[in-house]
C-alpha positions as CSV (number, residue, x, y, z in Angstrom):
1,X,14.1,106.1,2.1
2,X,11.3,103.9,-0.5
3,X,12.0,104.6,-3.9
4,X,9.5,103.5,-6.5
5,X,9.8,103.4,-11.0
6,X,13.2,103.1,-13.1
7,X,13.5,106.6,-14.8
8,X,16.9,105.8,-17.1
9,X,19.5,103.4,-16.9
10,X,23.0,105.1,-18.7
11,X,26.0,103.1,-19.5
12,X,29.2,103.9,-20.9
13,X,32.2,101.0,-21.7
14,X,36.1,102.2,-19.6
15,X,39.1,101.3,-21.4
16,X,42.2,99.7,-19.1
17,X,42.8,102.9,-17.0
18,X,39.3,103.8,-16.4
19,X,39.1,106.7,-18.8
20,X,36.0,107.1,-21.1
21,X,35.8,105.4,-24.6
22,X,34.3,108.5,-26.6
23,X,33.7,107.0,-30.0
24,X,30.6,106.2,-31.8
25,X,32.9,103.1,-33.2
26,X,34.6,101.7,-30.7
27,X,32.4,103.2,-28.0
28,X,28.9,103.1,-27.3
29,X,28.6,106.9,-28.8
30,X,30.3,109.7,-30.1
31,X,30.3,111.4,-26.3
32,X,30.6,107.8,-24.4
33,X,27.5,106.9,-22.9
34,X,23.9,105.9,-23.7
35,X,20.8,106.7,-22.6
36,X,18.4,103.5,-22.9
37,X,15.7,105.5,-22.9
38,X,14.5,105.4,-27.1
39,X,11.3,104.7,-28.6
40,X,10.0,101.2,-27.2
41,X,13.5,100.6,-25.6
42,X,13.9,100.8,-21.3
43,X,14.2,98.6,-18.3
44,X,11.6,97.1,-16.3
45,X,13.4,95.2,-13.6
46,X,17.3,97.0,-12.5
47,X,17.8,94.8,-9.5
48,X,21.1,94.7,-7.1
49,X,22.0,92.4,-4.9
50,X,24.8,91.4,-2.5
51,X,25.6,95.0,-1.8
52,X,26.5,93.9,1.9
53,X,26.2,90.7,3.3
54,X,25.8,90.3,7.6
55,X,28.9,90.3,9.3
56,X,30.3,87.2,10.9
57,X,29.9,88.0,15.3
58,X,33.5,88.1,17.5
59,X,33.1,86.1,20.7
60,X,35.1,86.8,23.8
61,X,33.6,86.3,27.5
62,X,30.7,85.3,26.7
63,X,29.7,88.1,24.9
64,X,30.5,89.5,21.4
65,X,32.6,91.7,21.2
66,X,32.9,93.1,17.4
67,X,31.6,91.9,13.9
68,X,34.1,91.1,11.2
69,X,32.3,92.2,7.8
70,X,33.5,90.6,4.0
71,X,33.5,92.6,0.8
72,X,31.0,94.0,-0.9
73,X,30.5,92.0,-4.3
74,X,27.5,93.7,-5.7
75,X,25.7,91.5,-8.3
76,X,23.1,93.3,-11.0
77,X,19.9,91.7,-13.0
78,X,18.9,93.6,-15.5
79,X,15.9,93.3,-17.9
80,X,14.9,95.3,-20.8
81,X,11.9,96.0,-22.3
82,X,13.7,96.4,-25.4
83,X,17.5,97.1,-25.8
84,X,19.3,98.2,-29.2
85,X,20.6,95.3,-30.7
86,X,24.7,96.9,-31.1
87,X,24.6,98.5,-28.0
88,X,23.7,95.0,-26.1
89,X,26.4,93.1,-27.8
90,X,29.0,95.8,-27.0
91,X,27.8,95.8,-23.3
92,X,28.5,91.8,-23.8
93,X,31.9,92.5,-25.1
94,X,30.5,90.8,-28.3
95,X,32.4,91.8,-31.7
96,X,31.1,91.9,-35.1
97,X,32.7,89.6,-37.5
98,X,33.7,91.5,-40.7
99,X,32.9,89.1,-43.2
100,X,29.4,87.7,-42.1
101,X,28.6,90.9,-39.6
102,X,27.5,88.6,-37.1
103,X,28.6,89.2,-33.8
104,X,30.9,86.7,-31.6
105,X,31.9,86.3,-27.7
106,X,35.3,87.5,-27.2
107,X,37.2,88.1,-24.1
108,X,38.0,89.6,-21.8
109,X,34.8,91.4,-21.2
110,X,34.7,95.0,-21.6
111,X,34.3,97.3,-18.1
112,X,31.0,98.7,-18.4
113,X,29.8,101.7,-16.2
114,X,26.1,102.4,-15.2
115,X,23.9,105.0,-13.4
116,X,20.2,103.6,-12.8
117,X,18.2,106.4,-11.6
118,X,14.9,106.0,-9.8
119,X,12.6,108.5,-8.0
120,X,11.5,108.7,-4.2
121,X,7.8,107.8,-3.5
122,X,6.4,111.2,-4.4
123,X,8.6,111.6,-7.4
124,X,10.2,115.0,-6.7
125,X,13.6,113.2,-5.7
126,X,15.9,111.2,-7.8
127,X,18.3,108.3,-6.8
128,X,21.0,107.2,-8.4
129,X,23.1,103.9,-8.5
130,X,26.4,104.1,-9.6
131,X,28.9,101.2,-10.6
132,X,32.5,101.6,-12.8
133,X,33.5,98.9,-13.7
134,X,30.7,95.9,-14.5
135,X,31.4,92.6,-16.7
136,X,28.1,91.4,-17.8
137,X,26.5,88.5,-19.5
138,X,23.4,87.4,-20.8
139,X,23.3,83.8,-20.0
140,X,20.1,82.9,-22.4
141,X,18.3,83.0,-25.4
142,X,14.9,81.9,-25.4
143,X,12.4,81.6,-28.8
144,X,9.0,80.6,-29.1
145,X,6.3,80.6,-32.0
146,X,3.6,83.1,-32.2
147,X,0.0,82.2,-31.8
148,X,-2.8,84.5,-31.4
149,X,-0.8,85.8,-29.1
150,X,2.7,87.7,-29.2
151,X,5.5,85.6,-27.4
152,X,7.7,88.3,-26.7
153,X,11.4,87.7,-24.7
154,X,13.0,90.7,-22.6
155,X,16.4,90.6,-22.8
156,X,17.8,89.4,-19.3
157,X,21.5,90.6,-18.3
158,X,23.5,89.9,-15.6
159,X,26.3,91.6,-14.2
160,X,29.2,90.7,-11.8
161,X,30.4,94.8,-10.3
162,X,34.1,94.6,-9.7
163,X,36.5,96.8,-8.1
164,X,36.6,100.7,-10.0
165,X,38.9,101.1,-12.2
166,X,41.0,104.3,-10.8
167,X,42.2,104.7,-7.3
168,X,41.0,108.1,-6.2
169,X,37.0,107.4,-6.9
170,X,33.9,106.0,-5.1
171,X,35.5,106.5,-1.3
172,X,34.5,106.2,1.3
173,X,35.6,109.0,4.4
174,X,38.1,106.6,5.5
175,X,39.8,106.6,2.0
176,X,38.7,102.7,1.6
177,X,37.6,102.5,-2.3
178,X,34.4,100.7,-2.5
179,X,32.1,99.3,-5.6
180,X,28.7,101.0,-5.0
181,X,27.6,104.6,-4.3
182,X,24.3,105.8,-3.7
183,X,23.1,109.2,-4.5
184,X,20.1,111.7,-3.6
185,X,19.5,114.9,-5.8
186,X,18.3,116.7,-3.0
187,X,21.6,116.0,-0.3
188,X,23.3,119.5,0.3
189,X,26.9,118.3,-1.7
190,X,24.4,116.5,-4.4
191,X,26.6,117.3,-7.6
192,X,25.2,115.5,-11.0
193,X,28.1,116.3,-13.4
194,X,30.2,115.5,-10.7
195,X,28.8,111.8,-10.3
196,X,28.7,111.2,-13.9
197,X,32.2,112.6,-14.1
198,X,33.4,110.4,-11.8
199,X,31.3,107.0,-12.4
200,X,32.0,107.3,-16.1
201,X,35.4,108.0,-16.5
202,X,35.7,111.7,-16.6
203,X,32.6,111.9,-18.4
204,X,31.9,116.2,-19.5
205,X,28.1,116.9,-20.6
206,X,28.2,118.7,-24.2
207,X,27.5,122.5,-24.4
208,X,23.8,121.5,-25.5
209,X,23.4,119.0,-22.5
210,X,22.2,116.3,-24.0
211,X,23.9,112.9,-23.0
212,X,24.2,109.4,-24.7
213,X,23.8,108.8,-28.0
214,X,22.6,111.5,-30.8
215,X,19.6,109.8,-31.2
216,X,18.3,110.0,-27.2
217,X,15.9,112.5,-26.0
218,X,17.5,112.1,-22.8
219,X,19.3,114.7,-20.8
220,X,21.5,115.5,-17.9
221,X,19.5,117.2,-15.5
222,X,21.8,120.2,-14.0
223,X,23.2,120.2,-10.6
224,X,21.1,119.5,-7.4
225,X,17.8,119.0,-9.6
226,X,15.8,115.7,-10.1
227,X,15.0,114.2,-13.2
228,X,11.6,113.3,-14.6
């Protein structure tokens, strides 16, 4: 189906085993995820490529007879409108030096999860586009001097998806695990705190319902509904 608009995009950094990192510290909030969604702050391009890639055809007789198909190595570009400043370098894997509070590249990256939701054309559906386990980078940093006009730079990330982090999640029926999954709020099994649950690491919505960090104005929307 067409889709139209990004609604939210929701992160939340994994440690080794794929659990959630709940700390407002070492995390990206006390409960584990962020909403980008504060004042001025939001993505204006979520793109994803290299979901699938066209199969390679099998010749025998003359004819083909099967297709053999490679991986799926989804690739994200992300922009930002605006992004909070501590919450882009920690999607970076940058840390902040104690002494100068600056913050440095360090490695390995951190695995970063991510739900982007966008709507269906008339806006009563939502879509969501889940990945576990994301290493991303922002490659440049570009500056210019103001004139009568505002030169204004969107943050540009990129992100390499790699292989989830547990086992047992984003299967397909044949058991074979998978980096992608696509979701409709309106398919009969469409379960929201299941999804998060399982895209972010084991991820439980507080009593209040609201997600990300205290700050957001963002919430999970309950089970089978769409999101506005």
């Amino acid at each position: 189906m067409s889709k139209h608009n990004i609604v939210k995009a929701t992160f939340a950094l994994l440690d080794d085993n794929g659990g959630l990192i709940k700390d407002a510290t070492k995390g990206l909030s006390a409960d584990g995820i962020y909403v980008a969604d504060h004042n001025g702050e939001g993505f204006s391009q979520i793109n994803v490529t290299a979901i699938e890639a066209a199969g390679t055809p099998g010749w025998g007789n003359g004819q083909i007879k099967r297709t053999a198909y490679g991986k799926s190595m989804p690739t994200l570009a992300l922009t930002a409108l605006d992004l909070d400043f501590r919450i882009n370098q920690m999607l970076k894997g940058y840390t902040q030096n104690p002494n100068t509070g600056a913050w440095v590249r360090q490695l390995p990256k951190p695995h970063v999860a991510m739900i982007a939701e966008s709507q269906s054309l008339d806006g009563d559906i939502s879509i969501y586009e889940c990945f576990n386990n994301i290493e991303f980078v922002e490659e440049a940093s570009n500056n210019s001097t103001d004139t009568n006009n505002e030169a204004a730079y969107s943050t540009v990330l990129n992100g390499t998806v790699l292989t989830p982090l547990k086992p047992d999640i984003f299967l397909a029926a044949n058991g074979v695990q998978q980096p992608y999954m696509i979701a409709k709020s309106n398919d009969p099994n469409f379960n929201l705190d299941k999804l998060y649950a399982e895209t972010f690491g084991g991820y439980t919505k507080p009593a209040s319902g609201a997600t990300g960090s205290t700050a957001s104005t963002t919430t999970v929307v309950p089970s089978g509904s769409a999101s506005h």
